[in-house]
ROKOLVEX-760249 format. One line per field, with one value per residue (C-alpha): x, y negated, z negated; residue in one letter; residue number from 0. Coordinates in pm, whole numbers, plus 50000, padded with zeros to 5 digits. Layout:
xx <- X,...;
yy <- Y,...;
zz <- Z,...;
torvex <- a,...;
torlum <- NUM,...;
END
This chain:
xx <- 45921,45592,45405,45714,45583,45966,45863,45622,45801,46067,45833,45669,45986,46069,45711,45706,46087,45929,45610,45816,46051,45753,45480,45556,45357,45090,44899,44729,44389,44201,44450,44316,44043,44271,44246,44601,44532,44273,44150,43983,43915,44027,43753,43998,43895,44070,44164,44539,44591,44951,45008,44663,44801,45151,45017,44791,45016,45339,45138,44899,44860,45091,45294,44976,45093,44843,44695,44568,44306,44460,44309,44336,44470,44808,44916,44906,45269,45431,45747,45519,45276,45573,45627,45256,45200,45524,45452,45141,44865,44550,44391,44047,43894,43622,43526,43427,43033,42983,43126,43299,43518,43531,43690,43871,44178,44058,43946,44244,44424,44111,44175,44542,44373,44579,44470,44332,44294,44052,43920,43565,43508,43613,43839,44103,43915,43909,43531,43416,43263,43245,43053,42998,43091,43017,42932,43289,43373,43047,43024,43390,43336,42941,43069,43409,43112,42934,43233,43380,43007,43102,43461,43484,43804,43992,43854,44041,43922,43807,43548,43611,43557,43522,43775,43651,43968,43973,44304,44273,44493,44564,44662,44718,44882,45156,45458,45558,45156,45017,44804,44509,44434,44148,44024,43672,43501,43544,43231,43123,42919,42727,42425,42456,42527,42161,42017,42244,42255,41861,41681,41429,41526,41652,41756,42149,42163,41972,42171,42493,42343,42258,42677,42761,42545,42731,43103,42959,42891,43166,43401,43170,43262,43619,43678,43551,43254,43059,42757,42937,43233,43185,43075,43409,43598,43485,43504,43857,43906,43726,43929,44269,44115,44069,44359,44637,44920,44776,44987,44809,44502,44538,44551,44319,44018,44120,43845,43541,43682,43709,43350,43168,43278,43162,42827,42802,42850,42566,42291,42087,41965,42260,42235,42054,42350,42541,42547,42772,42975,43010,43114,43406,43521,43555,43670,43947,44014,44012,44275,44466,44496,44570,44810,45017,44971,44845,44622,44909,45180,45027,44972,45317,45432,45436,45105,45114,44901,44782,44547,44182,43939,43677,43815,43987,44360,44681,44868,45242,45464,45703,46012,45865,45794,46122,46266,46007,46195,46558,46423,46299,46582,46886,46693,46712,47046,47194,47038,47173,47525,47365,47130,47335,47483,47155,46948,47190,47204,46843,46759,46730,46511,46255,46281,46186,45894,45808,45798,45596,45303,45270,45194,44915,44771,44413,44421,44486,44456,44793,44982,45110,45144,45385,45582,45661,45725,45953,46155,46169,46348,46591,46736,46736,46958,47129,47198,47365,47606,47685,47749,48002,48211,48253,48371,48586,48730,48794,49019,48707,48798,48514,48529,48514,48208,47988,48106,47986,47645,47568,47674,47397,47169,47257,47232,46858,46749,46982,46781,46417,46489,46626,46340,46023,46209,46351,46082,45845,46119,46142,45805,45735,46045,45888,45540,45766,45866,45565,45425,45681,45686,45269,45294,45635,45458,45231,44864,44766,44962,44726,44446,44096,43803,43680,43991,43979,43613,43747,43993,43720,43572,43772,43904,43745,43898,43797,43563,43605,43463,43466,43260,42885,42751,42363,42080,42093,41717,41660,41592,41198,41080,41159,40990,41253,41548,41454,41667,41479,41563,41683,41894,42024,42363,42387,42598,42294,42439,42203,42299,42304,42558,42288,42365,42080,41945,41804,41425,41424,41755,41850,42120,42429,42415,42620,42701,42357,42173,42013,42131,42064,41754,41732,41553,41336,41512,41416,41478,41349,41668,41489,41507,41264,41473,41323,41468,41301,41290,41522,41771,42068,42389,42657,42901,43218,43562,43704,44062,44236,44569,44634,44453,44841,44896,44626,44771,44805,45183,45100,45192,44910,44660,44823,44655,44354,44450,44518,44177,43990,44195,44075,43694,43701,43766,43566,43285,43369,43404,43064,42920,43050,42933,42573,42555,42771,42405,42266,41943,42046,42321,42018,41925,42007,42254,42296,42516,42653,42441,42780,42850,42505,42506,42826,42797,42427,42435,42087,42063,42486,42472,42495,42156,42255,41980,41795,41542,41684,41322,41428,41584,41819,41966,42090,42118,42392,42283,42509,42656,42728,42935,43109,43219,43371,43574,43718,43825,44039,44190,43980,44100,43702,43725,44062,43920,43776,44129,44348,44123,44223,44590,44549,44691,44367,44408,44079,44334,44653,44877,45052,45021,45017,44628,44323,44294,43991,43775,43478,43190,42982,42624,42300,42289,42010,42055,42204,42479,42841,42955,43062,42898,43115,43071,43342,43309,43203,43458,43447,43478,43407,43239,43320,43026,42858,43055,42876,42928;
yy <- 29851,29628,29777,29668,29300,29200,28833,28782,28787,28580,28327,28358,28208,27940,27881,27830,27648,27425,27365,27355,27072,26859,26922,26907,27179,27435,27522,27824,27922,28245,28454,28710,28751,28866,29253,29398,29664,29736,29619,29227,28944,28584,28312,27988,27598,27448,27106,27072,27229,27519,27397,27554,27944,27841,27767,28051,28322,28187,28121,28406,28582,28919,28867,29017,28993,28812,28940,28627,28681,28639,28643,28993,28931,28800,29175,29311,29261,29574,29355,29021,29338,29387,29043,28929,29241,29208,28862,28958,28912,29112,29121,29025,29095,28813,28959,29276,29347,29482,29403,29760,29652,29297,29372,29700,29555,29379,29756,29924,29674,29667,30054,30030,29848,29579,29152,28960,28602,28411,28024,28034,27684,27737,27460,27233,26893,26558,26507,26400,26776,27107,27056,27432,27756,28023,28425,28561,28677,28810,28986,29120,29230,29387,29564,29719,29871,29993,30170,30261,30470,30617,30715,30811,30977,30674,30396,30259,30476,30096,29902,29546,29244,28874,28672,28315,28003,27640,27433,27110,26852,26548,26363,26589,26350,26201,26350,26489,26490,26822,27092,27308,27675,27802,28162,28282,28591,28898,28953,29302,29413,29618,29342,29334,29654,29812,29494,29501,29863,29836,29996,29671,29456,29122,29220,29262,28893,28800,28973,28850,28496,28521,28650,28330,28104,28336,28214,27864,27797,28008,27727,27436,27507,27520,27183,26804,26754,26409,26283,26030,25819,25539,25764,25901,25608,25466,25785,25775,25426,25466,25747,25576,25303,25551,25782,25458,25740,25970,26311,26281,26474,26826,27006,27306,26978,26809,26928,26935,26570,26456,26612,26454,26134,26181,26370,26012,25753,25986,25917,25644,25487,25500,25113,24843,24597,24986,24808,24589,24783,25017,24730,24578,24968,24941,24622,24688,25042,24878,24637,24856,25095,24773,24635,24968,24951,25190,25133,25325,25101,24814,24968,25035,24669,24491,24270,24001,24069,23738,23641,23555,23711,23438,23148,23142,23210,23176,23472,23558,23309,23330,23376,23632,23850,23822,23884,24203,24274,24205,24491,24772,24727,24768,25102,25209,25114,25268,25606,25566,25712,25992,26052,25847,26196,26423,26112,26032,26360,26397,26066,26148,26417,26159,25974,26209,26352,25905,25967,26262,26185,25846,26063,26153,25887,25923,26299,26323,26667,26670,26415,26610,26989,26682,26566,26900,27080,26771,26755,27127,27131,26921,27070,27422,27181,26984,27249,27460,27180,27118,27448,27490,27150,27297,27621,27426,27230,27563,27711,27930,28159,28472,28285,28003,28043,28187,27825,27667,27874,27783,27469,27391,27580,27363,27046,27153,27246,26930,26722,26774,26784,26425,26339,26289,26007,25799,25842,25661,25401,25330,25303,25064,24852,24820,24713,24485,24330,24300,24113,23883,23755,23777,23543,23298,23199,22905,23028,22817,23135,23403,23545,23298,23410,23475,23662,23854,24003,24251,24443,24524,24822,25109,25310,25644,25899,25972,26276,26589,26726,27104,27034,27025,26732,26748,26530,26182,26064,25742,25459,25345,25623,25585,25898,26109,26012,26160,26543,26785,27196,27144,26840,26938,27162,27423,27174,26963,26683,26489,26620,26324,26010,25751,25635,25649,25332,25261,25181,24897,24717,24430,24151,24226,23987,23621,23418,23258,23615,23739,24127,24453,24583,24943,25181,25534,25775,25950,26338,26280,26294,26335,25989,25842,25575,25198,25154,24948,24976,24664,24839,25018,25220,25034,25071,25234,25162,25447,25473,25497,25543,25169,25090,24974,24718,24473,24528,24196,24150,24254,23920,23765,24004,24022,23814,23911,24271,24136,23940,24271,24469,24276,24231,24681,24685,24443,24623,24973,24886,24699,25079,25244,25006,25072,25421,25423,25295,25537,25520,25504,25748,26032,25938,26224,26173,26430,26645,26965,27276,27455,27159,27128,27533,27484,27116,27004,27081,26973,27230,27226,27522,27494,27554,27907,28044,27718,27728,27549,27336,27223,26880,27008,27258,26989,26733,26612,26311,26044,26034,26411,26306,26038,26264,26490,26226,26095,26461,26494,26148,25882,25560,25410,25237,25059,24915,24594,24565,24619,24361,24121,24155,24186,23947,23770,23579,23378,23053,22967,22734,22678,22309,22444,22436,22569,22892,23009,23219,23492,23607,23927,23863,23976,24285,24400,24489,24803,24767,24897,24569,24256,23918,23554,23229,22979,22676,22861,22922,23283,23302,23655,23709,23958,24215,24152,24332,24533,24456;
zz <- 58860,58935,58638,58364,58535,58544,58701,58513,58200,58379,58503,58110,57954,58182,58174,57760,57767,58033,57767,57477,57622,57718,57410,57088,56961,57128,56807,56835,56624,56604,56736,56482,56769,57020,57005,56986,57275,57515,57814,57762,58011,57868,57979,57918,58007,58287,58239,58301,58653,58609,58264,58162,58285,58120,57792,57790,57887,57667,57361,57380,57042,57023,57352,57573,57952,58132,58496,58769,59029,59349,59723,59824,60194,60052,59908,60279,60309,60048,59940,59856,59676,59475,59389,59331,59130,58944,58889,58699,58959,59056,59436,59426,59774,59857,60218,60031,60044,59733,59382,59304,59610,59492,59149,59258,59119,58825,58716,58803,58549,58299,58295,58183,57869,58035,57994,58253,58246,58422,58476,58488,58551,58891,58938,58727,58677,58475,58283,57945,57917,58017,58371,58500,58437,58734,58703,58807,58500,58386,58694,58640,58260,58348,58689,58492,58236,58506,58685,58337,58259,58635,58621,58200,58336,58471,58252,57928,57581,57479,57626,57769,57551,57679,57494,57523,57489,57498,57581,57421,57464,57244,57570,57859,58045,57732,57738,57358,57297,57132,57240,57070,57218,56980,57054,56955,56860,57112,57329,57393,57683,57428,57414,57802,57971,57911,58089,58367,58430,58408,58793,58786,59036,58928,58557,58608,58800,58446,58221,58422,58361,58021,57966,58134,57878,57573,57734,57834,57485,57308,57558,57446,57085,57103,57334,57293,57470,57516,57752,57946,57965,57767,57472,57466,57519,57248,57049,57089,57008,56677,56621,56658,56434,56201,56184,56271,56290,56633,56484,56143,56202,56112,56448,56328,56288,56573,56767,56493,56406,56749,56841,56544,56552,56966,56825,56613,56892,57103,56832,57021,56772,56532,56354,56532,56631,56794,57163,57007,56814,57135,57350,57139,57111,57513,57574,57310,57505,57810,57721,57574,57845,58090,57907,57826,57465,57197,56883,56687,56817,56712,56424,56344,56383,56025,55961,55793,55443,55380,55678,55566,55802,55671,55893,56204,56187,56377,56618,56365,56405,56689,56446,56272,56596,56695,56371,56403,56777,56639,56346,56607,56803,56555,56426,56805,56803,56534,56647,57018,56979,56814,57111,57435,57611,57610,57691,57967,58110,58079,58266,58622,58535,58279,58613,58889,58632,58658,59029,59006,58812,59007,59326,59117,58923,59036,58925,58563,58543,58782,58609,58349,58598,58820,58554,58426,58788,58905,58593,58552,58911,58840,58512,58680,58897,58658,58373,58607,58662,58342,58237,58536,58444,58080,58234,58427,58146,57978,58295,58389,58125,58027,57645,57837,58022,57652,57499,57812,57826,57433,57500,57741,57507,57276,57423,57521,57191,57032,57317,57230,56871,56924,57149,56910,56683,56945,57183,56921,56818,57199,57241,56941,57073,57432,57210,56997,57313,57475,57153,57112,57514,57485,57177,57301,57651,57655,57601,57943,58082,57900,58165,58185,58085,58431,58525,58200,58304,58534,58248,58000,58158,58079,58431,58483,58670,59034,59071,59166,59489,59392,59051,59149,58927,58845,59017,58858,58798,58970,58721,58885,58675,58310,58187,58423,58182,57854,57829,57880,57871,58250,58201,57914,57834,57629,57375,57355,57577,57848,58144,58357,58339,58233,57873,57625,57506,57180,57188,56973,56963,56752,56752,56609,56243,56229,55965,55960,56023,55733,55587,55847,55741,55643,55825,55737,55788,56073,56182,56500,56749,57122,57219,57436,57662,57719,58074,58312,58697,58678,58427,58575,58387,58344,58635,58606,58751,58929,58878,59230,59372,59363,59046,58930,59176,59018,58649,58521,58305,57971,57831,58003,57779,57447,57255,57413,57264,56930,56885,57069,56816,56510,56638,56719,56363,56199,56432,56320,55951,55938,56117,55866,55525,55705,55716,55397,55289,54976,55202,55552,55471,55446,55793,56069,56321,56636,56587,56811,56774,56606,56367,56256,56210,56011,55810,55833,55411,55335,55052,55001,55287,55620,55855,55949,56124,56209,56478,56804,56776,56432,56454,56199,56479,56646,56328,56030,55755,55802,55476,55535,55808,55667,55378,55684,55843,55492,55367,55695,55625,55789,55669,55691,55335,55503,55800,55608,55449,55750,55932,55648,55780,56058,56343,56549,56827,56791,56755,56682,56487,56829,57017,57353,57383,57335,57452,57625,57464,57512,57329,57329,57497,57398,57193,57278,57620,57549,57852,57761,57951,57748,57918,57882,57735,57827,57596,57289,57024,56891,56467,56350,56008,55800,55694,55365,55133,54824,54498;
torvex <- x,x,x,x,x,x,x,x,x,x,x,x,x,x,x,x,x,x,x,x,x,x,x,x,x,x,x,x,x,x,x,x,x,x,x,x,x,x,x,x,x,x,x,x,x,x,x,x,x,x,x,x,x,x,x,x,x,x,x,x,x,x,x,x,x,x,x,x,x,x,x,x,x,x,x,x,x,x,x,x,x,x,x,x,x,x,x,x,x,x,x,x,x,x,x,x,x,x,x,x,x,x,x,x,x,x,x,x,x,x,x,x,x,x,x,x,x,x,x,x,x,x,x,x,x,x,x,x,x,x,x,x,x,x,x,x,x,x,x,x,x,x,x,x,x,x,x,x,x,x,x,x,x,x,x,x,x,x,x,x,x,x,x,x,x,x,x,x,x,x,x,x,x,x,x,x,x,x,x,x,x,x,x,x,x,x,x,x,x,x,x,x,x,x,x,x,x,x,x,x,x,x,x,x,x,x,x,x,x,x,x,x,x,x,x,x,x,x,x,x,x,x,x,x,x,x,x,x,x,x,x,x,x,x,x,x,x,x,x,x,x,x,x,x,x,x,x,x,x,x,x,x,x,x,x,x,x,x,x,x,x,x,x,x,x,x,x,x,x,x,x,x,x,x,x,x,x,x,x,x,x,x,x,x,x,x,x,x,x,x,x,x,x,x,x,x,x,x,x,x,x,x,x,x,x,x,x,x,x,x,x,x,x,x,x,x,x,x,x,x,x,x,x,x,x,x,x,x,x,x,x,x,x,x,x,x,x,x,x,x,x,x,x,x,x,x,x,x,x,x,x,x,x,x,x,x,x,x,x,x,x,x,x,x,x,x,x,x,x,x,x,x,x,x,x,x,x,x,x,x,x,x,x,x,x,x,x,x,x,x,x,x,x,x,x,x,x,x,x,x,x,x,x,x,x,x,x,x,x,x,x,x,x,x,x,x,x,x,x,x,x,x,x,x,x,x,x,x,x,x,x,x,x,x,x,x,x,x,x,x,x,x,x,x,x,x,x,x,x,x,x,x,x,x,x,x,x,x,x,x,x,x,x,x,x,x,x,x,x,x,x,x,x,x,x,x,x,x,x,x,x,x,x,x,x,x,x,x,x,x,x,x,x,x,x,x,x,x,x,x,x,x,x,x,x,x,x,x,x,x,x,x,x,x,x,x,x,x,x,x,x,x,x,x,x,x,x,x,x,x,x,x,x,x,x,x,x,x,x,x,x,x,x,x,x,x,x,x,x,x,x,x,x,x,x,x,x,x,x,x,x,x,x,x,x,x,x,x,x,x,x,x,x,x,x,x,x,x,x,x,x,x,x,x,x,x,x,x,x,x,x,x,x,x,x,x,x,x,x,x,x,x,x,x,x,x,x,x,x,x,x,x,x,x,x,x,x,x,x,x,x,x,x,x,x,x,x,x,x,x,x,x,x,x,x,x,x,x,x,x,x,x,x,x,x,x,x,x,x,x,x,x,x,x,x,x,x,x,x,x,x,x,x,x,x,x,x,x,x,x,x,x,x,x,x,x,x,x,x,x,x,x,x,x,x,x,x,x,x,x,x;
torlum <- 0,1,2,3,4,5,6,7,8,9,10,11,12,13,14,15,16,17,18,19,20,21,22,23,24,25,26,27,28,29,30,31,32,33,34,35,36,37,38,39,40,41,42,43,44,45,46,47,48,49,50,51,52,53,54,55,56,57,58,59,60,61,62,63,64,65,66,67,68,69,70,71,72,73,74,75,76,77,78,79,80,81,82,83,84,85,86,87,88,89,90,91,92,93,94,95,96,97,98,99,100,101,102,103,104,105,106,107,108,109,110,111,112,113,114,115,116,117,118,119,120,121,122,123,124,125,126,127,128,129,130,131,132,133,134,135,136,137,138,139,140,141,142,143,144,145,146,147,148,149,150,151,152,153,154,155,156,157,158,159,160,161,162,163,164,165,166,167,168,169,170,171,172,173,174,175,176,177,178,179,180,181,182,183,184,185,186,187,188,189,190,191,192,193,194,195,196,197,198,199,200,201,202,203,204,205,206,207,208,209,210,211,212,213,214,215,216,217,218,219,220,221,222,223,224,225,226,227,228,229,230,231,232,233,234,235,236,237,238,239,240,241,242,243,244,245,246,247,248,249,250,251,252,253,254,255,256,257,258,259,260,261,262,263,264,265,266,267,268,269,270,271,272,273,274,275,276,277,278,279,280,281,282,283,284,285,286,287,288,289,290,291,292,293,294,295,296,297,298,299,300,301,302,303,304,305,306,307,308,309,310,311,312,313,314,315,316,317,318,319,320,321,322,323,324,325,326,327,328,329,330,331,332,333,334,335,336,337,338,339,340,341,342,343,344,345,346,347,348,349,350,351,352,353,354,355,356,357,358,359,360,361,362,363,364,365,366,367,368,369,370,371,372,373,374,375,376,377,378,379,380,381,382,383,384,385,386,387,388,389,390,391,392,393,394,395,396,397,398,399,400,401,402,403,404,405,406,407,408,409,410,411,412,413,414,415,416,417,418,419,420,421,422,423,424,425,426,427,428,429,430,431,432,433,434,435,436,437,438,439,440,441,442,443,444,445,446,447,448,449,450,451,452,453,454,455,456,457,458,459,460,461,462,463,464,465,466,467,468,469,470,471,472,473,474,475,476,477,478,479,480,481,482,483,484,485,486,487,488,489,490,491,492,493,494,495,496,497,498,499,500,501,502,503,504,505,506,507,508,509,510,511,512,513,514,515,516,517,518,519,520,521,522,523,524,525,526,527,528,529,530,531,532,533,534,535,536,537,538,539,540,541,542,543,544,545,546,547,548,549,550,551,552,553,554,555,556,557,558,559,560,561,562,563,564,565,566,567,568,569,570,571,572,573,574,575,576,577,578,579,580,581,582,583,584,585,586,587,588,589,590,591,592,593,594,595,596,597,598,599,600,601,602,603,604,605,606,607,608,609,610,611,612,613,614,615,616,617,618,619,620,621,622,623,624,625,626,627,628,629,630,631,632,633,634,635,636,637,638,639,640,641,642,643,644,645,646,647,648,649,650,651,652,653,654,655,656,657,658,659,660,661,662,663,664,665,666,667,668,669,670,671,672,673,674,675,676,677,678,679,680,681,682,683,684,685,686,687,688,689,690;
END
């Protein structure tokens, strides 16, 4: 009964109901690559803890059943065999001395042409890239070639093929968010085996190393992938400044679009005022994340259309943001008696899925697996209960108890299609709300300046112990930071946390500054970093278990959000008119070794076959990538506009008085971190603008 796996497919479909209900999509791409038969080991990122194997085996192309390494002392019992084989797992015996015993079971179910799926990153972790990826499953794949050469009797017709996956995740942690599961091109062992099966000593540790590069970078070009925090912080932010509306990037470019604009914000020496533009990227993430607020709520607020970014101008005027409340909350309103009973029913179990993912706020990775698991309990708990007082209202009749079983079906499916719309009316009401108390109390109430400091570094997740991180240079020797082939990935990325500094960095313009000046372009793309013995990375804040209790209330930052909101623009608009440049925009920008491979165009094709010493291997032109962004809908031609009408919180029209402002420091030190001035009122300028 074991080999139907009768649990498995059990635990399969309250696995996908339990995705389904909390994603809004899983959008799979290249299932073409998945063979339809025939033994294959799936090499799948692992970023999302028990939602990663959910996704993977309830989405996975043509219904495949997938098989789990599991320790190999827990099938000494025969009924938990049963079960654990049943259930779709594999013994893997670790105290074994040699491989062939080590992956005994992984053949046995290889040679049924059977699936199995492994994690070869070891561990489920939170990092702004790929950090490792260990031998197991080149071992696995190699050894199963050997024995299958050994045993032509008992092994599959088919040989085994690597099938390399990466789970993306718009926001892992957001419930209704989206997820990408891209599979690439089937390895064969056929470039391998002869290596591996070679008598010199050393060559199948070599050949099981070079397998492990192939899936390494296979994984690489199916996720996001950036050098350091801060890089993809403000990534993200310029992303959400560029696509306002977070579903409207197609899902199959999510990840090219997401990894360019990162492969963009990693060219050191991108424009000369980029510290600057970097830093009002941060401190407007920053806020945002403190304050609870998101780029595309504030987005979907009404702006008023006739502010002047020229001069200073005033927050909306209180009436007008509570006409904007009195607006969001009628339209929740009127859909509430559509949606009161499922959302009723279904709000103990929103609120133990709360409870869970704050008893894991400084693992992100969790969050999400929490939320699920607890709220998953509870409606195996609650559903039964319904569909008993329906039977009961129906005299416990057999007629009686199918209405009551499609009517809990129903009120399911009727719940998450409800779900999507008036979750996002809710949430813009709660931003309306927050808006309207930030701009009603007194501005002497808003946070100081001093105060304020501590909120514009963006909160980092806490690292993980089981990922082995590599050896940080130390800063007295400046030479040590440039990437080199060891301390360097195989995506190109420095290897090491320290952010790369421009060599010759210049002040971000003013109204009295005189136009950027345009640089030669420049192929060259191994930067050579300036860093001084005195220099040191900017320091990150680690986000702990009680990172919440010093959350300021969000109407103490909002119209520090609005002005950060307004200067990330202006910023990001005045990046873009410089590389928009008909000269700068031939200047080469790094790019990821796939993406140059597939868009570098310097001839209108991409660089196929470059050489990886060629700076176009690792290269796009800038107006080449521009062109990329605005074909997938990048608003980049709107940012100058939307800053126009936008609301700024520079001043106000209000009597209450002066609030205190900040400015950026010196641009040229090339630290993430804004510096302060008290007493010096902040105007921004709006770029030149061609003619």
């Amino acid at each position: 009964m074991s080999e139907s796996k009768v649990l498995h497919r059990v635990i399969r479909r309250i696995a996908g109901w339990a995705v389904w209900s909390f994603f809004t999509e899983v959008h799979v791409i290249g299932g073409e690559n998945v063979p339809a038969d025939g033994p294959i080991i799936v090499c799948a990122t692992h970023h999302n803890m028990m939602l990663d194997p959910a996704i993977l085996s309830s989405a996975f192309p043509r219904g495949r059943i997938m098989n789990y390494w599991t320790k190999a002392s827990l099938f000494a019992n025969p009924a938990v065999a049963w079960i654990l084989h049943s259930t779709g797992n594999i013994p893997v015996d670790r105290k074994s001395k040699d491989n062939q015993g080590l992956f005994r079971g992984t053949f046995m179910a290889l040679a049924k042409g059977e699936a199995v799926a492994l994690f070869p990153e070891g561990t489920s972790y939170t990092e702004p890239r790929i950090m490792q990826v260990k031998d197991g499953a080149a071992w696995a794949a190699l050894e199963y070639t050997k024995w299958a050469r050994e045993n032509p009797g008992k092994a599959a017709k088919k040989g085994v093929m690597i099938i390399p996956a990466g789970i993306v995740y718009t926001n892992k942690s957001k419930y209704r968010s989206q997820v990408i599961m891209e599979f690439g091109e089937p390895i064969p062992m056929t470039e391998y085996e002869d290596q591996f099966l070679s008598p010199v000593d050393g060559e199948a540790r070599k050949a099981v190393k070079r397998l492990t590069t192939r899936i390494e970078r296979e994984m690489i070009r199916s996720t996001i992938n950036a050098p350091d925090w801060n890089t993809l912080y403000a990534a993200r932010m310029a992303r959400d400044l560029l696509w306002e509306n977070e579903y409207s990037i197609p899902l199959d470019d999510f990840v090219a679009v997401n990894q360019t604009i990162v492969d963009l914000f990693s060219t050191p020496d991108l424009a000369p005022n980029f510290p600057a533009i970097r830093r009002h990227l941060l401190t407007y993430y920053s806020l945002l994340e403190y304050s609870k607020l998101t780029n595309s709520l504030l987005s979907s607020l009404p702006l008023p259309p006739s502010l002047d970014p020229s001069h200073p101008t005033p927050l909306p005027s209180r009436l007008y943001t509570l006409a904007i409340l009195i607006r969001d909350t009628l339209s929740c309103a009127v859909r509430l008696p559509f949606a009161f009973v499922p959302l009723l029913l279904h709000a103990p179990a929103y609120a133990v899925a709360r409870l869970g993912a704050r008893l894991a706020e400084d693992e992100e990775e969790t969050q999400a697996q929490n939320k699920v698991v607890f709220g998953l309990v509870l409606l195996l708990m609650l559903y039964p209960m319904v569909f008993f007082f329906v039977w009961a209202l129906l005299l416990y009749t057999r007629s009686g108890a199918l209405v009551a079983a499609g009517s809990v079906w129903l009120l399911a499916v009727y719940h998450v299609q409800i779900i999507n719309e008036n979750y996002e009316h809710a949430k813009r009401l709660i931003a309306a709300w927050r808006v309207l108390v930030g701009v009603w109390t007194p501005k002497k109430w808003d946070l100081s300046v001093m105060a304020l400091t501590q909120y514009t570094t963006p909160l980092t997740p806490a690292e993980n112990p089981w990922v082995k991180r590599p050896v940080t240079p130390t800063p007295s020797d400046p030479s040590s930071l440039a990437p080199t082939a060891s301390t360097t990935l195989a995506h190109g990325l420095p290897a090491n946390n320290i952010p790369i500094v421009a060599p010759t960095p210049i002040s971000a313009p003013t109204a009295s500054s005189s136009p950027l000046t345009l640089t030669t372009p420049n192929k060259s793309l191994t930067p050579t970093p300036t860093l001084t013995p005195t220099q040191t990375t900017t320091p990150f804040a680690t986000k702990t278990k009680n990172w919440r209790k010093r959350l300021p209330p969000s109407r103490r930052l909002v119209r520090h959000v609005l002005r950060a909101r307004s200067e990330a623009a202006a910023a990001l608009a005045s990046l873009f008119e410089y590389l928009d440049d008909p000269v700068v925009g031939q200047k080469f920008v790094y790019a990821s070794p796939h993406l140059a491979r597939m868009y570098n165009t310097t001839n209108g094709q991409g660089v196929v076959n470059a050489n990886p010493g060629d700076p176009e291997a690792t290269s796009r032109r800038a107006h080449e990538v521009i062109s990329f962004l605005r074909a997938r809908g990048a608003k980049i031609s709107a940012l100058t506009h939307r800053v126009k009408g936008d609301w700024d919180a520079v001043s106000s029209s209000d009597a209450e008085g002066d609030m205190d402002s900040f400015s950026f420091g010196d641009t040229g030190s090339g630290s993430d971190t804004p510096t302060y001035e008290k007493d010096e009122p902040v105007v921004w300028v709006p770029p030149s603008v061609k003619h």
